[in-house]
Structures are given as structure tokens and as C-alpha cells.
N, C-alpha and C positions, 0 to 999 in steps of 0.2 A: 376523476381524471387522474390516472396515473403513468401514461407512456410517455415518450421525451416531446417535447416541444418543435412542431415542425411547420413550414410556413406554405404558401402558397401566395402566388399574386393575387389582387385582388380582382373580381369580374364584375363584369356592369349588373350579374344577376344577384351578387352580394350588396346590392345598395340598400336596398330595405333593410336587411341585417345592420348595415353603417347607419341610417337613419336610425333606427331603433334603440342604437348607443349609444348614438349623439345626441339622446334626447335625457338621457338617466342623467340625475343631478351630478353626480361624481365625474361623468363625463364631459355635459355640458356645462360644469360651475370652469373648468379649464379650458376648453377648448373652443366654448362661443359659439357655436357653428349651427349653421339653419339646419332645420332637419327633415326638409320637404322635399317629397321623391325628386324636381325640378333642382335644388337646389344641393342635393347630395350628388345628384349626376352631374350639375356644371362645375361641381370643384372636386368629383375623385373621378370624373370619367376621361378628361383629358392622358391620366397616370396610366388606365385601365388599359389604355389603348395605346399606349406608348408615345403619347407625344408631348411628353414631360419626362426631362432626365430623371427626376425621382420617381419612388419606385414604392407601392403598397404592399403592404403584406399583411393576412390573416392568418394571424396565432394560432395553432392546434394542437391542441392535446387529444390522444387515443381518436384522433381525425375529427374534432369538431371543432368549431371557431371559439377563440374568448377573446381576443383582442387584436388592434390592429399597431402595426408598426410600418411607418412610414422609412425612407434610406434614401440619403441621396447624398452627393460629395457636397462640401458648402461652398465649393468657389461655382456651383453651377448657378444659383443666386446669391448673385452681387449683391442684391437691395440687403440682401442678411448677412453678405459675410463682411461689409464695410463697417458695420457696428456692433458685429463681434469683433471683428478684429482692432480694433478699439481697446477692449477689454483683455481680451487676451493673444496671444500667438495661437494663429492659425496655418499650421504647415501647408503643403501643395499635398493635395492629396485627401485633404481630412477629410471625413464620411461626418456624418450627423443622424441622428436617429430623431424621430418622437414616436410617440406610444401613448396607447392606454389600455386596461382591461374593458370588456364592454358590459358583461353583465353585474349588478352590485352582488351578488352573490358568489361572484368570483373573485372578489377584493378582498386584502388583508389576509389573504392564503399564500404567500409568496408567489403566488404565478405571474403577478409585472416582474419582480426580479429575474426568475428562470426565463420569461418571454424578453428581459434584455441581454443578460445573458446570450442566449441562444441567438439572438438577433448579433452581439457581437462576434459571433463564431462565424456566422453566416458572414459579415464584412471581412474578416479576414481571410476566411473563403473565396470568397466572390470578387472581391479587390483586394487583390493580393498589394497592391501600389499604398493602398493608406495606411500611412502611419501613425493613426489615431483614431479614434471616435471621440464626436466634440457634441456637447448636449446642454443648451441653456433650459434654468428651468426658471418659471417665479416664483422668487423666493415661498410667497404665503404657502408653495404649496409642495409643506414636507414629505408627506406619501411618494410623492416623486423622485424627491431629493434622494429620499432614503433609501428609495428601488436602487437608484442608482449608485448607491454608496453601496449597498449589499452585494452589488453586483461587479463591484471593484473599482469602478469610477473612484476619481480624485476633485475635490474641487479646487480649481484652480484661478478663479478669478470670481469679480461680482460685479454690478455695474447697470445702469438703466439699460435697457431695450425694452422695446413696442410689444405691450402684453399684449395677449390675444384677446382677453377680456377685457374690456375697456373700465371695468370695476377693480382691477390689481391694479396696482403699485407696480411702477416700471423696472424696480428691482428686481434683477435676472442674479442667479448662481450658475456658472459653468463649471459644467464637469468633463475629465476628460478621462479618456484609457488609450492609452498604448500598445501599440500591437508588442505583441509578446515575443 
């Protein structure tokens, strides 16, 4: 893969794909998530179909999928933005991202970084209003962190919140960037 990084929404006929790397240990050791055709459709199909303010996206390089990146402002869930905002200032407006690469063959290549990247070009694109991208991660899990530091994130806070995996440690790292 070598062309730029470009996204697309995500479609209900992309679920098997999202099952398929929600099942790879790198994927599911972070993200917890069932990976049954029923179960991939009742938590990304509500998004697919627009009636969730967040918003999916599949990663492409030279037009094929490697990962997905999730966007959506953090004041649109409250249950998430009361206990960040705990930890650290959260502006009106702030966007949040999460990610993963999907196949393990595509890790350790830098393409989570270029796919966050790319992903923050697209928010300040897209919502011109945020003046931030805000990104909690669990600590154990540096790959993450470190995407997000290559990618010019700052970390700016640290502090419990609710892993996804019920096996971590509720210590979260926020990072944040600044619209330029």
C-alpha cells in the first residue's frame, strides 16, 4: 500500500470485515467486542444508518480497507464526557476519535499513525468548530499511546475511566491536539 490514506463511511455490507478484526488478538485484547454477524450489526449498525451522532470510518490505502476510525464530538455522550472532564478540560466542541488497524499484518508499519493523522485532517475539515481532538487511551496499551504521539498528540492528563476490557486497569492517558 502506498497511496494517501482516505476514508469512507462505514456500510452494513462492511460488517463481516469489522467482525473479522474484531476477532484478531491485537484488536480484540483492546476493544472487548463480540464478534458475531448479530452482534457486529446491533453496535455498528445503528452509526451505518445515521442514527448515532458518531460516525465510522474505514481506513484506505490505494482503495482498500485496513482500519476503522470511529469520530464523533464528546459532548454528544455525556455518560463519557462527565468523567473525562474530571481529568481534564474539555472545550465545547471537542471531537474524539478511536481507531484500530484491522489486519495484524498491517501493524507496526506506521499506518495507525498516518490513519490518525489523516483522521485529524478530516476533523478539521469536516468540523470546522472543533477546537481539538481529545483521545483517552489505557495506559497498558503503548502501541496506542505512541500512534498517537507520532501523530502529534500531547498527553495531557491521566486518571481512571471504564476500560473497555474488563482485564485493564482503569488507568486511562489523554491526549489531546489542537486545531492548528
Amino acid at each position: 500500500m502506498t497511496g494517501p490514506i482516505t476514508f469512507r463511511r462505514v456500510r452494513e455490507d462492511d460488517f463481516p470485515l469489522l467482525g473479522t478484526w474484531l476477532a484478531h488478538h491485537h484488536v480484540a485484547r483492546w476493544w472487548n467486542h463480540e464478534t458475531s454477524p448479530e452482534a457486529v450489526a446491533r453496535d455498528f449498525g445503528p452509526t451505518a444508518r445515521g442514527e448515532e451522532p458518531s460516525e465510522d470510518f474505514l481506513a484506505l490505502r490505494d482503495g482498500l480497507p485496513f482500519g476503522l476510525v470511529q469520530r464523533c464530538r464528546v459532548a454528544d455522550y455525556p455518560e463519557e464526557l462527565a468523567p473525562l472532564a474530571e481529568l481534564v478540560d474539555v472545550p465545547d466542541g471537542a471531537a474524539q476519535l478511536d481507531y484500530f488497524v484491522g489486519a495484524p499484518d498491517d501493524t507496526g508499519r506506521g499506518l495507525g499513525t498516518a490513519m490518525i493523522a489523516a483522521a485529524v485532517a478530516r476533523v478539521w475539515r469536516d468540523l470546522p468548530d472543533a477546537p481539538c481532538v481529545i483521545v483517552s487511551v489505557v495506559a497498558a496499551n503503548r502501541p496506542s499511546w505512541r500512534a498517537l504521539e507520532r501523530a502529534g498528540f500531547h498527553r495531557i492528563g491521566a486518571g481512571d475511566l471504564e476500560p473497555d476490557n474488563p482485564v485493564d486497569q482503569p488507568l486511562h492517558y489523554v491526549y489531546r491536539l489542537d486545531r492548528p
